[in-house]
TIPA-794617 format. One record per residue: x, z, y of N, C-alpha, C, O, CB in turn. Coordinates in steps of 0.05 Angstrom, whole numbers, plus 5000, padded with zeros to 4 digits. Atoms other than C-alpha are relative to their C-alpha. Glycine has a CB too. Layout:
<atoms>
XZYXZYXZYXZYXZY
...
</atoms>
This chain:
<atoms>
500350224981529553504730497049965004495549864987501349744988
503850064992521853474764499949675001502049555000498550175040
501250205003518252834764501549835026502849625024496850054998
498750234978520552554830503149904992503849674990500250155035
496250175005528452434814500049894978501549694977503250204997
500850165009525852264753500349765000502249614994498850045001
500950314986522351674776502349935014503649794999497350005023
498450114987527351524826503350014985505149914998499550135026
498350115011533051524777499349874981501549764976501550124996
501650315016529751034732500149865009500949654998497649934993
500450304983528650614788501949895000502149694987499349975027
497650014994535250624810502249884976504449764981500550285007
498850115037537750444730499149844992500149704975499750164973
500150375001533049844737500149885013499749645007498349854994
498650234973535049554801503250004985504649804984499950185044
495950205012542949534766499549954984501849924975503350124993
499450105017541249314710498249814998499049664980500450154982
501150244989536348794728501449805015501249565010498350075014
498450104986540948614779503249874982504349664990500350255021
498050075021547048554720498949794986500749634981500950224981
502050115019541848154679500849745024502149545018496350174994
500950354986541047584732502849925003503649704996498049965037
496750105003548647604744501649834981503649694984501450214997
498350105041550847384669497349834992497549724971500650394964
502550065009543547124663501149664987499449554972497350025029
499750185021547146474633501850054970501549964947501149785015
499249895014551446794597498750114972499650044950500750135014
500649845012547147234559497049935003495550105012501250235006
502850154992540646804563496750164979494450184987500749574987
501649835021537147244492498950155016496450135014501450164978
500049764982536947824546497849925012495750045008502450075018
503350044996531647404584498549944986496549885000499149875013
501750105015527847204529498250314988495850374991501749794977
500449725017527847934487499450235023497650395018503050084981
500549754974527648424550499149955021497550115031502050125011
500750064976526948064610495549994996493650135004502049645008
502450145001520547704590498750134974496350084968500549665000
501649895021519448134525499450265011497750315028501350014973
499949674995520548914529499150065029496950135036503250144996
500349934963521249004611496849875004495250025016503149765028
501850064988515048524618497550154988495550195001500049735001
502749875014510248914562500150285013498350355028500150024963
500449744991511749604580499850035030498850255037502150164990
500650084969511749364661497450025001496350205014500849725011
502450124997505249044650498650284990496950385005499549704983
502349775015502149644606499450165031497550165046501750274968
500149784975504550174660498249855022496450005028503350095013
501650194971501149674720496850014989494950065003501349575003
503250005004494649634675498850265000496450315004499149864974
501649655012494150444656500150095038499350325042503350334968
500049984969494750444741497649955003495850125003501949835018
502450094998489450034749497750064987495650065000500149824997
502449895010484750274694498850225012496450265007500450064976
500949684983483950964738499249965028498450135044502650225003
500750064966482650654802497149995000496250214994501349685015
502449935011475450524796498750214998497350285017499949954982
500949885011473651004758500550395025499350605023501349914966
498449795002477751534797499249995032499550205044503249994987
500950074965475351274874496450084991495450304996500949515016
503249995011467851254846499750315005499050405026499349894964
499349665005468752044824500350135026498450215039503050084982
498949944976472452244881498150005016497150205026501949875008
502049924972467952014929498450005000497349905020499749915019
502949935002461752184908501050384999499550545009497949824965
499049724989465552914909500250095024499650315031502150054993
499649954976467352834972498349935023498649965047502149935003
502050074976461552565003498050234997497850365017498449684998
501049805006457253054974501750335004500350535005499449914975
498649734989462653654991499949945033499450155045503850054988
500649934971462053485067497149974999496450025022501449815023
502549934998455253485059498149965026496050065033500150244993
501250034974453553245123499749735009501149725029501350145019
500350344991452252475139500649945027500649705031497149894997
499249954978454052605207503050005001504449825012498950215008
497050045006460852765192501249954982503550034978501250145003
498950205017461952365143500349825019502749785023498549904975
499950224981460551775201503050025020504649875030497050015019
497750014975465352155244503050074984505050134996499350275028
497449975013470752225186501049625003503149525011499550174962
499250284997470251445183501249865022503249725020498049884998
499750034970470551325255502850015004503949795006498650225017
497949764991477151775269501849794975503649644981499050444994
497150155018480751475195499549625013501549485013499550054949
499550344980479050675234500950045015503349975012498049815012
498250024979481350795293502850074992504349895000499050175021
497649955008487651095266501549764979503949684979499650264988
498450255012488450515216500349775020502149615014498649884974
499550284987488049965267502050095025503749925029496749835012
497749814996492650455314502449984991504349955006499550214992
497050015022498150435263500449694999502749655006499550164961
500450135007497149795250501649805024503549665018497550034993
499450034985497849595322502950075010504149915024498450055007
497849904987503949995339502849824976505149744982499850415001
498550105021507049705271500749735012503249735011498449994971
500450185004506549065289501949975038503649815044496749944988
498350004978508949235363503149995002504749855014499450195010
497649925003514649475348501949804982504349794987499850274989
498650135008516948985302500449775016502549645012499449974977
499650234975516448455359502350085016504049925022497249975022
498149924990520848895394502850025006504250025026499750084997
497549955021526348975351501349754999503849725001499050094969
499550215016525748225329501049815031503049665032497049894979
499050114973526047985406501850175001503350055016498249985025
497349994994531448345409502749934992504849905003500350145000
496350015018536648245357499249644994501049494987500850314955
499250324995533747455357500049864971501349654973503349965015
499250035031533647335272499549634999497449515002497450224973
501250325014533746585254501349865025500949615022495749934996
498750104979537346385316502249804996502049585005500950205014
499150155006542446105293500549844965502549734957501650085013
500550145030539845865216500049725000498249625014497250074987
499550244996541945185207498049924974498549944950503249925002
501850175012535644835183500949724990501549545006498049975017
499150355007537544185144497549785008495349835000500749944960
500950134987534543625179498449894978499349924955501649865016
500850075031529343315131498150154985496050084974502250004984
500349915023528443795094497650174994497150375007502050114994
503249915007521043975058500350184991501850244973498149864983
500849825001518444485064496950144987495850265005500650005019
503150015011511144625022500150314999501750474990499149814967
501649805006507645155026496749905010496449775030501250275014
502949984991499145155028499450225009499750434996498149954980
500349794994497445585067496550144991494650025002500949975030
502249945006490946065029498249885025499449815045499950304993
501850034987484045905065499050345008498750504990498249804984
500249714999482346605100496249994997494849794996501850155035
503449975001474746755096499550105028501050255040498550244974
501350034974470446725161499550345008499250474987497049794996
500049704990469847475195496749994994496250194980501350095038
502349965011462047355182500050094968499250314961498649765006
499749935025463047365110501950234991502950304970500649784987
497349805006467647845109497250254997496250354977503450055033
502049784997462248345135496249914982494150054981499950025040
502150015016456748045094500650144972499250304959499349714997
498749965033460748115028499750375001499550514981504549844995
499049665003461448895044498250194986498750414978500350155028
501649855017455049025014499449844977498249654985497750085014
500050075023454648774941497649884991495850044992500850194987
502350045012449148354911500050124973498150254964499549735001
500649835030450748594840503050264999505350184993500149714965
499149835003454049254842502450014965504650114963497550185005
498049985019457049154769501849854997504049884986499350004981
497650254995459948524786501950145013504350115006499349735020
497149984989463648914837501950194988504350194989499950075028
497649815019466149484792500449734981502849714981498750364978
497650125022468248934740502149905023503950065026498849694976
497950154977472448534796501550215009503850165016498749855027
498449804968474649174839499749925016502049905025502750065008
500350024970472548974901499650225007497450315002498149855011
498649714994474949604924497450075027496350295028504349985013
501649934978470149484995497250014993495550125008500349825020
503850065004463049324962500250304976498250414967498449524979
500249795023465449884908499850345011499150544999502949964980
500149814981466050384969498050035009496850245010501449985018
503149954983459850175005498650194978498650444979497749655007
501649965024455550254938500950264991499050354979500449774977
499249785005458950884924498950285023497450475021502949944997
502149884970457351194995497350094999496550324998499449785022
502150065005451350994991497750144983495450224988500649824994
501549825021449351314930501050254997499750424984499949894974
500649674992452651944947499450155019500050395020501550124996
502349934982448352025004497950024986497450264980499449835021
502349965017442351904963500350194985498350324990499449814985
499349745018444552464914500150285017499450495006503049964986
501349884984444452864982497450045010496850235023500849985011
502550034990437852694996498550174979497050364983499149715003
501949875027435152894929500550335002499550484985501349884964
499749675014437353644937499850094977500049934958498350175008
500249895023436454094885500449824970501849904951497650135004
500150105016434953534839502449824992502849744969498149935003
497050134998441653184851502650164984504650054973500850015033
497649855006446053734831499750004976501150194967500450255010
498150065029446653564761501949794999503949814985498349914976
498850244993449352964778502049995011503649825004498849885012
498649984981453353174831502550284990504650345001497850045025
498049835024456753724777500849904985503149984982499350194984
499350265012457753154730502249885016504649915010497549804998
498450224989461052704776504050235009506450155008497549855036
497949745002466053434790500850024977502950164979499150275006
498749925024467753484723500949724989502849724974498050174980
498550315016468952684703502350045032504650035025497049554996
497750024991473252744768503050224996505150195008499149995024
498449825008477453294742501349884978503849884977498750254996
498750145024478652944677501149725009502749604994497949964976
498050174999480652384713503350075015505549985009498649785013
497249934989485952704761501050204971502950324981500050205036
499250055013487552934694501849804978504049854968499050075002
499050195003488452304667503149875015505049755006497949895003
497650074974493252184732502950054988504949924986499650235030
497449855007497752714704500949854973503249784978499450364995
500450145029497852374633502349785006504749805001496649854992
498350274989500151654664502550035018504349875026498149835018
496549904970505652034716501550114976504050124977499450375037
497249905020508952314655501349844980503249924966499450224984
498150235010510551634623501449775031502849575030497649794975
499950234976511251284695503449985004504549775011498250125034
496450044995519751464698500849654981502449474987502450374978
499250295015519750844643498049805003498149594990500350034968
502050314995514350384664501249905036500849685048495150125001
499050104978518150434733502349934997503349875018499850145018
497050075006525150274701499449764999500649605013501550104975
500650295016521549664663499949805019501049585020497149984985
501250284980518149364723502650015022502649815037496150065019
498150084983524849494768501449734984501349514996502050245007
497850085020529249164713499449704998501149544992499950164970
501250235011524148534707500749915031502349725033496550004985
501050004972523048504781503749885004503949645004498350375017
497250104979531548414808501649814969503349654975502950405019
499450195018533248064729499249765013500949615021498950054973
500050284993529347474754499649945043499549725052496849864978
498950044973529947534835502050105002502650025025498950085019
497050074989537247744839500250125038498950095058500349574998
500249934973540048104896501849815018502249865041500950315003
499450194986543747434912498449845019499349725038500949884985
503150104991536747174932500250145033499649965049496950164976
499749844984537647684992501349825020500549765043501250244991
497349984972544247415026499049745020498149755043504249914987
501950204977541946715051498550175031499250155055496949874978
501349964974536647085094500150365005498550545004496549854997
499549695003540247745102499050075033498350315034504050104990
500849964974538247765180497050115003496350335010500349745015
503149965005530247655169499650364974498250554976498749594979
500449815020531248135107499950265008498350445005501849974980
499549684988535048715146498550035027499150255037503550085006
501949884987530148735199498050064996497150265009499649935013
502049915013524748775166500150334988499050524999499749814979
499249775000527149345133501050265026499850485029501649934985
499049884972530649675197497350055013497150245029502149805020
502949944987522949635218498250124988496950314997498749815006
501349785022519749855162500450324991498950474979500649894977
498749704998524050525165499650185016498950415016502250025003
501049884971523650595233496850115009496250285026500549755020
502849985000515650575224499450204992497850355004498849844988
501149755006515351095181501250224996500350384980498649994982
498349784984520851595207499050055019498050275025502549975007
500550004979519351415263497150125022496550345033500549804999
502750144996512351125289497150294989495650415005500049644972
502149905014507751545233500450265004498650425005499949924972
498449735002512752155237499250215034499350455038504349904996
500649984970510752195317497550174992496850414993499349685021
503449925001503652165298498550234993496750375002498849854983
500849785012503652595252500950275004499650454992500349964980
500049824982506753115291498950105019498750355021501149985007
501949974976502653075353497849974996496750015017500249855018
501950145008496452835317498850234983496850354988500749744989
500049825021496953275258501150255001500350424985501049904981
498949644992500453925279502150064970502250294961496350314999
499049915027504853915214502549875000502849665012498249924974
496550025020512553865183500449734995500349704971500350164964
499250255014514153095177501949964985502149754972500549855013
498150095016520053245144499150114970499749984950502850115010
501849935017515853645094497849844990496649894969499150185009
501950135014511353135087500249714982498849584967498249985018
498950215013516052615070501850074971502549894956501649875021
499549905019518853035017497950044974498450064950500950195009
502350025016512053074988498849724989497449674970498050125015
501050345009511052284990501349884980500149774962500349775022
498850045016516652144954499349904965500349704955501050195006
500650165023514052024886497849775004498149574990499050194979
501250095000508251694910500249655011498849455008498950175006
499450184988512251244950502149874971501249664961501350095032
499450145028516651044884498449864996499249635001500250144977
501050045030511150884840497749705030496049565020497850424973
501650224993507850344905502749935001502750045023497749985025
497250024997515550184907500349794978501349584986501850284997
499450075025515949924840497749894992498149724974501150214983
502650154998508649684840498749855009496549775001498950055001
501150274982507849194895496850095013496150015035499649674976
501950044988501049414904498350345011498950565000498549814979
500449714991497250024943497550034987496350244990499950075034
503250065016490749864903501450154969500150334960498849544996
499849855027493550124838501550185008501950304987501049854975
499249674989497350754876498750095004499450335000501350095018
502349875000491050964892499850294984499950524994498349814991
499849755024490951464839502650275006502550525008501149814966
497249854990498051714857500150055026501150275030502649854996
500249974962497151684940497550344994498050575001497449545027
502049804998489952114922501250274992500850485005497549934983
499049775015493552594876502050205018501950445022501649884974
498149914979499352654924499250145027500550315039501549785008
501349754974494552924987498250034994496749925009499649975029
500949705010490353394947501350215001501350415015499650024976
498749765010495053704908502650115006503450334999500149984978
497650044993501253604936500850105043502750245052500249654988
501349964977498753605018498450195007498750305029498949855005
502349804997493054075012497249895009495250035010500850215022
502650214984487753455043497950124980498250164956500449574998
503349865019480253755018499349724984499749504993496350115029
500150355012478253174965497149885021496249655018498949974953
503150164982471153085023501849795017500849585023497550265030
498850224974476352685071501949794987501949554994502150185028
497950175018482652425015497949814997497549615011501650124970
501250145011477552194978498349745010497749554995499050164990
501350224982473951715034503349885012503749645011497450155029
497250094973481451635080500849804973500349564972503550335016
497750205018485551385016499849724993501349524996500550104974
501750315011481150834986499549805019499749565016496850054989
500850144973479150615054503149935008503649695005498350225024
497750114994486250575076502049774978503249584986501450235006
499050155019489050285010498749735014500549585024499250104969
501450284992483849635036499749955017498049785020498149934995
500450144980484549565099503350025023504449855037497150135011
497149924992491249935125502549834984503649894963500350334993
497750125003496449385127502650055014503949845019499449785003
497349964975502649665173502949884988504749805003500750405008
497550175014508249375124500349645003502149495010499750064967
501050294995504748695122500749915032502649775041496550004993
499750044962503848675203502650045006503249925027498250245021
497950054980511048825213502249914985504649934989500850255017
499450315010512448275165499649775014501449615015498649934978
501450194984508447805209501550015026502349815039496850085003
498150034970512048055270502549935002503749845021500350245015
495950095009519547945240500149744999502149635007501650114964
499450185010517547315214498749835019499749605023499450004974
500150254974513846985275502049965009503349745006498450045025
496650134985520447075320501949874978503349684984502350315014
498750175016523646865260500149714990502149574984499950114985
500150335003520746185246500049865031501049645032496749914982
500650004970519346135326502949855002502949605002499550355019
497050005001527146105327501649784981503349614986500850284990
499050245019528645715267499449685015500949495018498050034967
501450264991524545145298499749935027497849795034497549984991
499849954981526745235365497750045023497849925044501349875002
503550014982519445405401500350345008500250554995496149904971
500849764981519245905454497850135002496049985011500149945023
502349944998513846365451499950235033501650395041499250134968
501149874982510346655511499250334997498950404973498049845003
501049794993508247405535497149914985497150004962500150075033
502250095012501547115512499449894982497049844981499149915008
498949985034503346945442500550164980500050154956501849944996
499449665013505947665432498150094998497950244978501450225014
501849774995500347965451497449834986495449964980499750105037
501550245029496347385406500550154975498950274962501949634995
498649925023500647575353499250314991498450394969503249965005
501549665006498648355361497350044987496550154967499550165027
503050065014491548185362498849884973496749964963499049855014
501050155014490647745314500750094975499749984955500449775007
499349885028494648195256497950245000496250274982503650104996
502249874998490448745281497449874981497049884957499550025030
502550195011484148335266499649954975497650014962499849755008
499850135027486447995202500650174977500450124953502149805001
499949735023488448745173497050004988496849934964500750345016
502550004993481448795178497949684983496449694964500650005037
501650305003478248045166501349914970499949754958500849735029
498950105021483247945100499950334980501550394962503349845010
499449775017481948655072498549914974496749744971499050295013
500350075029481248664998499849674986499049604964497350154993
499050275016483047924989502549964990504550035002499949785015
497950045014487647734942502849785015501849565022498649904976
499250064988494747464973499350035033499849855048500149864989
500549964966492347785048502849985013502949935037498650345009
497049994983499647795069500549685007501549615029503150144978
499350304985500146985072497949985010498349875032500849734985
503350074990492646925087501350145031501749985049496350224977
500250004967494347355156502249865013501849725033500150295012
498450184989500947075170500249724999502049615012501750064995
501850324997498046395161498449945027498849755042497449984974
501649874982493446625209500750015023499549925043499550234995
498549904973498046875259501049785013500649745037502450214996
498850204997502146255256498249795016498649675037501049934975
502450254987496145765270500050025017500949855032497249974997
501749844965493346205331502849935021502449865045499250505000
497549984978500846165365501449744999503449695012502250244993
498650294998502245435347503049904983504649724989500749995031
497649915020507645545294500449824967498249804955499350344993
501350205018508245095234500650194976502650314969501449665000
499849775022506445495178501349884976501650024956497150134990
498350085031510045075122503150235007504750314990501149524996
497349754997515845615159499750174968501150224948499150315035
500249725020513146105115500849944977500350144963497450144995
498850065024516445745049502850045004504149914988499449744991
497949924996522946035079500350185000502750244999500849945012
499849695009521746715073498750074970498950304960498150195024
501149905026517946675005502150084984501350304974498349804986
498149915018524346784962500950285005502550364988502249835002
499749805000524847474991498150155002498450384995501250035012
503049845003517547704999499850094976497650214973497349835005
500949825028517247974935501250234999500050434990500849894972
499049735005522348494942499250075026498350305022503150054992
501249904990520048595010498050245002498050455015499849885002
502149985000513748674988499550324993498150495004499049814983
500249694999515149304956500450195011499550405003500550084991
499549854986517849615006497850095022497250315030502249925007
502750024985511849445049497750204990496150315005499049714997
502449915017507249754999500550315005498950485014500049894965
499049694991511250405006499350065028498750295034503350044999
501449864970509250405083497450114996496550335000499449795026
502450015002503250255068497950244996496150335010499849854985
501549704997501050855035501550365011501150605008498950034967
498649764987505451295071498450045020497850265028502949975009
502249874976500451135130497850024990496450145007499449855026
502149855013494751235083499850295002498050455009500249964975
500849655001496751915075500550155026500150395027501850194977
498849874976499452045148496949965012496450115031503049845018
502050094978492551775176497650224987495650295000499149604999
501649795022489252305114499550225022497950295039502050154968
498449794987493052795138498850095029497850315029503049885004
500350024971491452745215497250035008496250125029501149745011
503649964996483952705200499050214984496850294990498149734990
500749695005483553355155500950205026499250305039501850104972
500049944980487253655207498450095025498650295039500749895000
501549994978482053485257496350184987494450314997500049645013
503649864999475653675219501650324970500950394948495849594976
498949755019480354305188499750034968499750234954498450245010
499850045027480154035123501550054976500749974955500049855000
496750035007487854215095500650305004500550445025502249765025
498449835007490854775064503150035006504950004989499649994979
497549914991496754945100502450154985504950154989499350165018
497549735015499555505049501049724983503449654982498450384972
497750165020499854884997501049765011502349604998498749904972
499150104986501254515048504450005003505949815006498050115019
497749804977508154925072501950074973504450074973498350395021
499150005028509155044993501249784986499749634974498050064985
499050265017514154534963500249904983500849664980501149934998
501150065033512654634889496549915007495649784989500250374974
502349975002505654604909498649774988498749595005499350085023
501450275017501554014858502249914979501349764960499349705022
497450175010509253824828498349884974497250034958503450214991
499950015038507653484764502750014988504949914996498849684986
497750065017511953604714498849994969496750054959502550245004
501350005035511853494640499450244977498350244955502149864984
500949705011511654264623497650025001496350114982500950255013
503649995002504454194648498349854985496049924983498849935023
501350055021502653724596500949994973501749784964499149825004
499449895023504254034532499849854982501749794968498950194996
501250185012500153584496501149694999500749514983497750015012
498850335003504252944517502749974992504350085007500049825027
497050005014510852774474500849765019503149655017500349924960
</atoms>
């Protein structure tokens, strides 16, 4: 059994038995005390932190490899260029399309709101688009590696592996160093992917024990479009792109995402897949680490397409609940302004209510709505996260492609990167 069914039958063994857990959850109340909130939450939490400890360390590496392997500051500018436009692209069409869908089939139409009845939510404060672009360059660089600010940890990284170009000759110790700690960390990678089948059981098991797939039915309309859109996006939408865009196998390439999409599946977040998205188009894709290594990190923080066609399900959806007609010029509000806020809310914590907060304001919408979809945003969420870096790597993908970056043979090759646990001998 290789690593992907693995993972995905783990998952699959803690969504039912998480799901059994909340069922009997009075019944059998020890169960949340001893597993729910003991076992499932320590070995959840570990696996989520040994994610996160490699991010950092493993983006840093990387792209001082990969800025220094294109070797050209020129096209490095025009690798940047090419992966923005493509994230705000995706981003856009995501967000289209779920308007589409949502004006069509109408969700919340007939939800019988109880008269009365309070509704709280605060909606976060978003930060000003000036500060947004001030913040991007770091006053104290260690502050931002302790925090992760993933965008001032990029600039500052850039930055200084240009300067390490500059230095020639004298650079390249440095620049062989930083090649060899990145080797031992996509080492490391392999290490954490060969306990991940049980840190992804744990955190399913914790995750539907205390949300319940009863939680679902109430708002099974809002729920199954979302989804129905989220599928459609990236069968669909990314699968286009990356056909016509990228010249390559979508069904091949979704066979290759597969673990990577698990492990943001079961993780809620694309900031600690990082590690697993990078690993997955190297070794797995063939992407050169000069373009992964800038596309992934960059997309992990700014590429929201799950989020945005959250925002688009759930405007017509509260729109509807609260009987308020929205205009041709609302929609096209609503486009813009998730666009933008991908963008203006990147690397803030909670960006998904911060933009649909956002969206809501601009179109006249009363955002305490949004305390009617919170009981399902969580499992959402993960599913979202799974777009998310699916167009990370489709948008990779599309921009090796263009500056011929991508190995085709291991490309075309379907063992090609597999981890499995034969390759680390060393780990019981």
């Amino acid at each position: 059994m290789n690593m992907t069914t693995k993972i995905i039958t783990w998952m699959i063994v803690g969504l039912l038995l998480g799901s059994l857990i909340n069922t009997f959850a009075d019944d059998v109340a020890f169960v949340q005390d001893y597993f729910v909130h003991g076992v499932f939450h320590v070995v959840g939490t570990i696996f989520i932190n040994l994610l996160k400890m490699l991010v950092v360390p493993l983006v840093v590496f990387s792209l001082i490899c990969g800025v220094c392997g294109i070797g050209d500051v020129k096209k490095l500018g025009r690798v940047g260029i090419k992966a923005f436009s493509l994230f705000l692209l995706t981003t856009a069409l995501a967000i289209l399309l779920a308007l589409l869908v949502s004006i069509a089939i109408n969700p919340g139409k007939n939800f019988n709101l109880i008269p009365g009845t309070q509704m709280e939510f605060v909606a976060p404060e978003s930060p000003p688009i000036t500060q947004v672009f001030i913040e991007l360059v770091p006053s104290n660089p260690v502050a931002a590696f302790a925090e992760g600010n993933m965008l001032q940890i990029i600039f500052f990284t850039i930055l200084f592996a240009i300067c390490l170009l500059m230095l020639g000759e004298r650079g390249r110790t440095l620049i062989d160093s930083a090649e060899k700690m990145n080797d031992v960390m996509m080492r490391m990678v392999n290490v954490v992917m060969s306990i991940a089948p049980y840190g992804v059981f744990a955190l399913m098991a914790k995750n539907f024990a205390l949300q319940g797939i009863d939680l679902i039915l109430p708002m099974i309309g809002y729920f199954g479009i979302v989804i129905l859109v989220l599928m459609c996006h990236v069968t669909g939408t990314l699968m286009v792109l990356l056909k016509f865009l990228g010249r390559v196998n979508p069904i091949q390439f979704l066979k290759k995402m597969r673990t990577a999409q698990a492990f943001a599946f079961s993780t809620s977040s694309s900031g600690a897949t990082i590690p697993i998205t990078l690993s997955t188009v190297e070794k797995r894709m063939g992407v050169d680490n000069s373009t992964a290594s800038f596309v992934v990190p960059f997309g992990a923080t700014i590429n929201m397409d799950g989020t945005a066609i959250m925002q688009g399900v759930a405007t017509v959806f509260i729109a509807n609940i609260y009987g308020i007609e929205l205009s041709l010029t609302d929609y096209l509000t609503v486009i813009g302004m998730a666009v933008l806020a991908s963008i203006g809310t990147a690397g803030v914590p909670g960006a998904g209510l911060i933009m649909l907060a956002m969206v809501l304001n601009q179109v006249g919408l009363p955002v305490e709505g949004i305390a009617l979809i919170m009981g399902v945003d969580r499992l959402l969420d993960m599913m979202r996260t799974a777009v998310n870096i699916t167009g990370d790597a489709v948008v990779a993908m599309i921009v090796a492609r263009s500056e011929d970056n991508v190995s085709m043979e291991i490309f075309n090759d379907p063992d090609a990167g597999a981890v499995n646990l034969v390759e680390l001998p060393h780990v019981k």
